[in-house]
C-alpha positions in Angstrom: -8.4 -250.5 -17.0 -10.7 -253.4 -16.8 -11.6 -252.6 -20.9 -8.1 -253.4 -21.8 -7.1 -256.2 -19.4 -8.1 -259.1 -21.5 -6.7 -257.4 -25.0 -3.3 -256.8 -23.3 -3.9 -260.7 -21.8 -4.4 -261.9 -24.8 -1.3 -259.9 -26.7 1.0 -261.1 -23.8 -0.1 -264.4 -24.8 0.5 -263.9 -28.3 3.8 -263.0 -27.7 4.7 -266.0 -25.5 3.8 -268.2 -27.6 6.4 -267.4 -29.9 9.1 -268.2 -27.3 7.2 -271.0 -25.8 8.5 -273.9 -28.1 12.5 -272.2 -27.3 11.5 -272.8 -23.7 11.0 -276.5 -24.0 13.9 -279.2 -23.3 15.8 -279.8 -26.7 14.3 -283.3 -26.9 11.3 -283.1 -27.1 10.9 -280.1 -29.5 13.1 -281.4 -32.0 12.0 -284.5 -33.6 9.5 -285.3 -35.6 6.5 -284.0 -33.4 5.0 -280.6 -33.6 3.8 -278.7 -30.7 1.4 -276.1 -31.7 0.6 -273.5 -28.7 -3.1 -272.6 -29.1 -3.1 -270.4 -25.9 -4.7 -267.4 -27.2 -7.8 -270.3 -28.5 -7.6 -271.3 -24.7 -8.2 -268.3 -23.5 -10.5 -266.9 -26.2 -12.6 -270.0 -24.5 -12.2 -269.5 -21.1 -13.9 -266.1 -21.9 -16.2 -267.5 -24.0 -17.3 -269.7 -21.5 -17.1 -267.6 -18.1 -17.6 -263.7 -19.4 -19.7 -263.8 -22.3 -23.8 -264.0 -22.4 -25.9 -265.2 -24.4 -26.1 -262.3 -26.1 -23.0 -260.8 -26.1 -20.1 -261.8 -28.8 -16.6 -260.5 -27.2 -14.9 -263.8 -27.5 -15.5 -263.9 -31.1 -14.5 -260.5 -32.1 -11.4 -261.2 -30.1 -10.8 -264.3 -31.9 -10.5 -262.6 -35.1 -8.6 -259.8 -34.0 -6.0 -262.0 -32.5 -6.1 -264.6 -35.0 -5.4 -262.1 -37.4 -2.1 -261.1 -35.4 -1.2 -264.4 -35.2 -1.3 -264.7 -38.8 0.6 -261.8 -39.7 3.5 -262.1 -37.1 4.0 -265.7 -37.2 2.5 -267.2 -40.7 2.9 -266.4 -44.5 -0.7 -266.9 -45.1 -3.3 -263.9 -43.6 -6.5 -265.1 -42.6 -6.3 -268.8 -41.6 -5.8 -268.2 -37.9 -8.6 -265.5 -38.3 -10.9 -267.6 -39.8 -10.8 -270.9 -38.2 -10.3 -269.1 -34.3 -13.6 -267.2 -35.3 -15.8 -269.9 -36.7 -14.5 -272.5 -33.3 -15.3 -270.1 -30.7 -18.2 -268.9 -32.3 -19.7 -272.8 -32.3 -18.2 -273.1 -28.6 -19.6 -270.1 -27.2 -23.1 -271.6 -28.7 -23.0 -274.8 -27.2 -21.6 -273.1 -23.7 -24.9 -271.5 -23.8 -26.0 -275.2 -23.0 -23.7 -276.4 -20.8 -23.0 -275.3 -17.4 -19.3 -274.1 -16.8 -17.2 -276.3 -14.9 -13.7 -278.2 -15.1 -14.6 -281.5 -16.8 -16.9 -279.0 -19.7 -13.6 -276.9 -19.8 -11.0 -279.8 -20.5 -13.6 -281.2 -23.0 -15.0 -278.4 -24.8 -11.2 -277.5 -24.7 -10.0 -280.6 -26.4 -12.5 -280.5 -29.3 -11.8 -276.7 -29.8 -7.9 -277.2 -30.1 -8.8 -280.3 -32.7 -11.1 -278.8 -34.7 -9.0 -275.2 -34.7 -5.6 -277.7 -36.0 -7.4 -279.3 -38.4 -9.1 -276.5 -40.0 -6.4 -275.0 -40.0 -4.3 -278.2 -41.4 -7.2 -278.1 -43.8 -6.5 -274.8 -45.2 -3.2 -275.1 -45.5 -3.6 -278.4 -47.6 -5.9 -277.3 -50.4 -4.1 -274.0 -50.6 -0.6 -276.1 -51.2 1.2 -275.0 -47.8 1.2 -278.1 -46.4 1.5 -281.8 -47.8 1.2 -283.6 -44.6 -0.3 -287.2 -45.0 -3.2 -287.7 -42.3 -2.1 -290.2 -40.3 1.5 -288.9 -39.7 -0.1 -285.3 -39.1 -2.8 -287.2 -36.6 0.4 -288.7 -34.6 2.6 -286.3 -34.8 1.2 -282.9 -34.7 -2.7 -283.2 -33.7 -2.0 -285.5 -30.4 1.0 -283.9 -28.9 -0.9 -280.1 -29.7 -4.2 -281.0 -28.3 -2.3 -282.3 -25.2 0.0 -279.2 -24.9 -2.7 -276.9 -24.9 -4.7 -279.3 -22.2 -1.6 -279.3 -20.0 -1.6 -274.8 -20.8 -5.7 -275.0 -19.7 -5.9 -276.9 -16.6 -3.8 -274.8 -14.3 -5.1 -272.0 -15.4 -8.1 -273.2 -14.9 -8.7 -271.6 -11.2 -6.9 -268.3 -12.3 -9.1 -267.3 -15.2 -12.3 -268.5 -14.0 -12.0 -266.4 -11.0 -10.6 -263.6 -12.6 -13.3 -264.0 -15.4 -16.8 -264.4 -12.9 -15.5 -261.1 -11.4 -15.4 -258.7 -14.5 -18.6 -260.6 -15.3 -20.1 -259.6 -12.4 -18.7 -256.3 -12.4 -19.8 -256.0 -16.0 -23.0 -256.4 -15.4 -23.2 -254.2 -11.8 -22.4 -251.3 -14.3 -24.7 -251.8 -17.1 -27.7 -252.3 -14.2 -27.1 -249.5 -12.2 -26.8 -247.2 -15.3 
């Protein structure tokens, strides 16, 4: 059961944040500001951070799998979700290797993530002629308000995952030493 935990997390996730945006009060989702839930990313890093080793690559097959579902249910354009989720938690999961896993590393390595993933993807979708968003107004309006969304999804679930995640670590690793 523990092999499909963090798949069925994850697809639970995917789901919810479909209806998350319906779930907000009417003011502040409409408007001119765009909240972008990047809680699969979050969670692709929490497990990048807390279950992965140095030598193991989990989080970033995940990260394609899922960004490729995310594409396909909730975009018109395959691969961007796939792409950019990959390449950012493959660069986080090799500076984790670095730093040691704690709160403050979390909420910052967590920020960066969620701004590099928007603007790639932002990025993508501007030289393919999706979007025609000018820079500044796609800095105030969408970037700032999504990167502190996602921090405000991260922090509680700080405690929960981390836990959670240093078990099945531990766990993990019991089974492939006694074997």
């Amino acid at each position: 059961m523990k092999k499909f935990s963090l798949p069925l997390i994850l697809f639970l996730i995917v789901v919810l944040e479909g209806v998350a945006l319906k779930l907000l009060p009417a003011t502040i989702a409409i408007g001119e500001t765009y909240l972008i839930p990047h809680w699969v990313f979050i969670v692709l890093l929490f497990y990048a951070m807390f279950y992965d080793r140095e030598h193991t690559y989990y989080s970033i097959i995940y990260a394609a799998i899922f960004g490729l579902l995310i594409d396909i249910v909730y975009t018109n354009v395959l691969g961007v979700y796939m792409f950019s989720y990959a390449l950012v938690i493959y660069l986080l999961h090799e500076i984790a290797k670095v730093l040691h896993g704690n709160i403050i590393v979390m909420i910052l390595l967590g920020a960066f993530g969620i701004a590099v993933v928007d603007v790639l993807i932002n990025t993508i979708y501007l030289v393919i002629g999706v979007s025609d968003v000018i820079w500044s107004t796609y800095l105030l309006y969408r970037l700032l308000p999504t990167v502190l969304l996602n921090l405000l999804f991260l922090i509680p679930f700080y405690p929960l995952m981390t836990a959670q995640l240093k078990k099945w670590q531990r766990e993990h690793r019991t089974k492939h030493i006694s074997f």
